[in-house]
C-alpha positions in Angstrom: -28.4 3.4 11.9 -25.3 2.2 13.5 -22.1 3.5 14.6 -20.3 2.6 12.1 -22.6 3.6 8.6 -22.9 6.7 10.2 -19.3 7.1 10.5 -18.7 5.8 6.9 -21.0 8.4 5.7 -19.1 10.9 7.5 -16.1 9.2 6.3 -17.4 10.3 3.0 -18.8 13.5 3.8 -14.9 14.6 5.0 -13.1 12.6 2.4 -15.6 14.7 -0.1 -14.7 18.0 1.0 -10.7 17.5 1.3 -10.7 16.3 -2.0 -12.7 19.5 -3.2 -11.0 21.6 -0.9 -7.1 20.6 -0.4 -7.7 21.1 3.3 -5.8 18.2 5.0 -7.9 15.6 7.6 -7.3 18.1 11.1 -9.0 21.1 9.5 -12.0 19.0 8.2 -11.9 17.4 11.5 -12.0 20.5 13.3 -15.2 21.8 11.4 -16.6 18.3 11.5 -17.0 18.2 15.1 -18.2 21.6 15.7 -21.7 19.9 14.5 -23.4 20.2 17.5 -25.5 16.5 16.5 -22.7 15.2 16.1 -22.6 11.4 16.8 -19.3 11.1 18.7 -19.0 7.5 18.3 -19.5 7.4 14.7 -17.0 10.7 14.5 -14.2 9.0 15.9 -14.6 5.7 13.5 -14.8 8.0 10.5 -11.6 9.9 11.6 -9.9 6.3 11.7 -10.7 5.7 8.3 -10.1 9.7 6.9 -6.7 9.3 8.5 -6.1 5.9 6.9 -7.3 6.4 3.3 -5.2 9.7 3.3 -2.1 7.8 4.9 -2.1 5.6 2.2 -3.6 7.5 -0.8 -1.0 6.5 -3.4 -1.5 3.0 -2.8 -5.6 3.3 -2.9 -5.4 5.2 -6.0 -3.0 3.2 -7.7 -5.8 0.5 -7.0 -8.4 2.4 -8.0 -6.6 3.1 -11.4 -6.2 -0.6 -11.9 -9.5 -1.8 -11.5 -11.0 1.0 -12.7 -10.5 0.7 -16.5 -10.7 3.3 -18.8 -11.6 6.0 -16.4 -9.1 8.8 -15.0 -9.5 8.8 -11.6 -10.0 12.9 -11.5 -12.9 12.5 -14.4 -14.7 10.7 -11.7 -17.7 11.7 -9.4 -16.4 12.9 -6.7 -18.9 10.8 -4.3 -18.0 8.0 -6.2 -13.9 8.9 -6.0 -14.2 8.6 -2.2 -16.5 6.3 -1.9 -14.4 4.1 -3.7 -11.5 5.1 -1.7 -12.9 4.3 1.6 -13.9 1.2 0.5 -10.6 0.1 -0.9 -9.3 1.5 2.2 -11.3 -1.0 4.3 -10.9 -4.0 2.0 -6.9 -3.6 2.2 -6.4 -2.4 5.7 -9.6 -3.2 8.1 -9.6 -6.6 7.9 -11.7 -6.8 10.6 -14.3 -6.0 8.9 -15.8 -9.1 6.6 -15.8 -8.3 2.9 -19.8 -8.8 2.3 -20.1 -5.8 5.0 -17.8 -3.0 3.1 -18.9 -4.1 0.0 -22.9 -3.8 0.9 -22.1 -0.6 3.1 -20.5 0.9 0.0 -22.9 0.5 -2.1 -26.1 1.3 -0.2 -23.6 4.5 0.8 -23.7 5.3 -2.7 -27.7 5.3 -2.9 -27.9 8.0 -0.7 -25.3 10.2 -2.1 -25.0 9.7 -5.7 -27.0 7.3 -8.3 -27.6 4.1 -10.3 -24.7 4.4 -12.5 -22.7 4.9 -9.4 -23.8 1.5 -7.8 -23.0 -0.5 -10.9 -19.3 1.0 -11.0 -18.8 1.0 -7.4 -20.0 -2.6 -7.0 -17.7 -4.0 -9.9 -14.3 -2.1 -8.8 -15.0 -3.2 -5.0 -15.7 -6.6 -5.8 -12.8 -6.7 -8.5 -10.4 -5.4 -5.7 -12.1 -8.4 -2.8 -10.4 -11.0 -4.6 -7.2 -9.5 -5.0 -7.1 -8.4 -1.5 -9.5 -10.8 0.5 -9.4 -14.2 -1.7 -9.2 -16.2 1.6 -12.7 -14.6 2.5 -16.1 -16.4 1.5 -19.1 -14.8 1.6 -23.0 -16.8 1.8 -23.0 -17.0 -2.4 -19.5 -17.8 -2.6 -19.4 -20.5 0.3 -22.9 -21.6 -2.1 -21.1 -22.3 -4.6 -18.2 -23.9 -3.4 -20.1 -26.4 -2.0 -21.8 -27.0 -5.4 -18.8 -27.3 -7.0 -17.1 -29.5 -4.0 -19.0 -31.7 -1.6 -18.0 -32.8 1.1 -16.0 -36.1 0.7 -17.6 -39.2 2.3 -15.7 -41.4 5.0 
């Protein structure tokens, strides 16, 4: 697994117990890396993006309340709360990071941690929030079918 799943699924792991917990990123942080397996690597890319989805919670959330119709963000799994945020998180501030990759990570993330109903909701907010925030990005079935829909011009 690389660097930086693992640290997405710490990510999670420390997103999951502030949320349950109130405790703010430096005290997770702190027990985090007491974990004597610890993969430093991976520790220090999740604490990028624990710092960044709580720096900008409000604007994450009011996302999340958008494109997530009909559901109250606190009625949500938790898993599937921060999953979502980290996602969104990466979608609207790591731009680095192609689209396809957060998107896929997300949801095979999800797998792991919570279930099929999770995948199906996590896959339709994330991809709902790609085109308002990444609609300059293509991804292999999107390039697809914009060639289908406009070949190249002849000379």
């Amino acid at each position: 697994m690389g660097v930086r799943r693992r640290g997405r699924e710490y990510a999670l792991q420390m997103l999951y117990a502030m949320d349950l917990t109130g405790y703010q990123p430096d005290q997770v942080f702190a027990g985090f890396y007491a974990i004597q397996d610890l993969n430093r690597d991976a520790f220090y890319y999740a604490r990028r993006l624990v710092d960044g989805v709580h720096g900008h919670m409000d604007e994450i959330d009011g996302v999340l309340t958008k494109y997530a119709e009909h559901w109250k963000i606190h009625r949500m799994a938790a898993v599937d709360r921060n999953l979502l945020r980290l996602g969104l998180y990466e979608l609207m501030y790591v731009k680095e990071v192609p689209f396809p990759i957060v998107i896929n990570e997300a949801l095979e993330i999800v797998k792991e941690f919570s279930d099929q109903e999770g995948t199906q909701f996590l896959n339709g907010i994330l991809d709902a929030a790609r085109k308002e925030f990444r609609p300059e990005e293509t991804g292999p079935r999107l390039r697809k079918k914009a060639l289908a829909v406009d070949p190249p011009e002849e000379s």
